[in-house]
C-alpha positions, 0 to 999 in steps of 0.5 A: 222782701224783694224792694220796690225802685223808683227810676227816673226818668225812663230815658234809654239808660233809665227805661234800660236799667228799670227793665233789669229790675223788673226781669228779675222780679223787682217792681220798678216804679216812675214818672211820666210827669211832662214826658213824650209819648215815645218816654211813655212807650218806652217805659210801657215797654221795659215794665215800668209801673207809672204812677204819682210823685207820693206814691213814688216817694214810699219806694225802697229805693230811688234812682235818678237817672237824668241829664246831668242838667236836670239832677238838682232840680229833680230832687228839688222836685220830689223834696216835699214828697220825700219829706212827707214820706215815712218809707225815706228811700234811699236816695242813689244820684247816678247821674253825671255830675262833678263833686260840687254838684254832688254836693248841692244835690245831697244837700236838697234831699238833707232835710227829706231825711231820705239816706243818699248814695253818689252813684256814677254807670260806665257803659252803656244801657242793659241788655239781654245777655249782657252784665249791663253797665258797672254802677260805681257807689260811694257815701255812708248808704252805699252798701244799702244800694248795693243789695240790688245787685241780686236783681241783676245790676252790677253795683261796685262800691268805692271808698273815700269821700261822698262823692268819690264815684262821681269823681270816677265818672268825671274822669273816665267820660272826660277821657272817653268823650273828650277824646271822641270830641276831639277825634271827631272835630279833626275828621271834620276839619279833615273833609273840610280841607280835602284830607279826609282819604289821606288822614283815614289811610294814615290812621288805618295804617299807624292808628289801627286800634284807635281808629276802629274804637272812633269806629264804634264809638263815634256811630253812635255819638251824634243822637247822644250829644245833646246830653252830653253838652252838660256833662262837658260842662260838669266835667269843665267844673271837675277840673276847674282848677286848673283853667286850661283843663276847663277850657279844654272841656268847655270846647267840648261842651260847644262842640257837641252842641253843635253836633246835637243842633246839627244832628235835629236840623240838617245832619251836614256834620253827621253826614260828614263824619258817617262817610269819614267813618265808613271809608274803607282801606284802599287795596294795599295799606298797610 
């Protein structure tokens, strides 16, 4: 029997892998419990069926896809629902959180009885044409997750402890992102000083690759950073025995609240850096 899925919430990634769902006959279920009107669109728009906390709790399957932040308190938030239901979805965390978080979130669904997979995606949201985002699955109910792989999302089960997909999502977004904070930080610093030409020249010239991968990645990051304050965070925990690995991401964490608050207020910073990144090579560099 085709599975019913729970998403929540319908963000860009949660509405984005809901819509993959219901494309390939899936009936996907969510919440729209204190959501914007805009959430609400989104979820209209991708198929989602909005409905009650118990009515969600009967589903085969329950995504939570959230703001790291918000991870503990949304399975705290369904506890009594899950504990009441007789269906025991299996519970898939797909958030972006350290092992300990893991840990805790596995720890307050225990008494629901509901099965628990640690879940991390690496790659943007789903799209038509596209095999949408790999969704990295570890723990003992893993495999149950991975049946939805012929409803369309690409599912990659991992060995080794419960939380061994989070721990992969840890460490590659705190090369990608990381690296982005930093990236992005020095073109600032470079138009504060007056560099800005010079260092686009020499990355044009020494750092070609590098320099189109900013390109792309750093267009896209300013409406993003506000979800990725916490998840800096989370990954300032994963490291956090070694301090001055934390310390690193702890920065980044600040510096992309900054970003976040700049980008709702007067967009100085992302003005800065759309120009840094918009410049183009002067006649003749090599």
């Amino acid at each position: 029997m085709t599975p019913v899925v729970a998403v929540i919430a319908p963000g860009m990634m949660g509405a984005a892998v809901g819509k993959r769902l219901v494309d390939n006959g899936v009936k996907v279920l969510t919440s729209l419990t204190g959501r914007s009107n805009e959430t609400a669109a989104r979820a209209k728009a991708a198929g989602l069926t909005a409905v009650g906390d118990e009515e969600i709790a009967t589903s085969d399957f329950f995504l939570s896809i959230l703001p790291p932040g918000d991870a503990l308190s949304l399975v705290e938030r369904f506890a009594l629902a899950l504990k009441a239901s007789n269906a025991k979805p299996v519970y898939v965390d797909c958030n972006a959180i350290n092992p300990a978080t893991v840990e805790r979130v596995a720890a307050a669904l225990a008494p629901t009885g509901c099965p628990f997979v640690d879940a991390g995606i690496i790659g943007s949201p789903p799209k038509p044409g596209d095999a949408g985002p790999r969704i990295y699955a570890s723990g003992p109910a893993a495999a149950r997750f991975a049946s939805l792989r012929q409803y369309g999302l690409d599912i990659r089960l991992l060995d080794g402890a419960l939380s061994a997909a989070s721990a992969l999502k840890m460490s590659y977004a705190g090369i990608t992102k990381g690296t982005q904070a930093i990236g992005a930080a020095m073109m600032l610093a470079a138009t504060r000083a007056g560099s800005a030409d010079a260092l686009f020249k020499e990355l044009q010239g020494s750092q070609k690759e590098m320099l189109a991968w900013f390109q792309r990645a750093l267009a896209s990051m300013p409406p993003k950073a506000y979800r990725w304050v916490a998840e800096m965070h989370e990954i300032a925990g994963f490291v956090g025995d070694d301090p001055t690995a934390s310390e690193l991401y702890q920065g980044a964490a600040h510096f992309y609240e900054r970003i976040a608050e700049d980008f709702e207020g007067d967009k100085n910073d992302v003005a800065a850096l759309k120009e840094f990144l918009s410049k183009r090579p002067s006649p003749g560099s090599q």
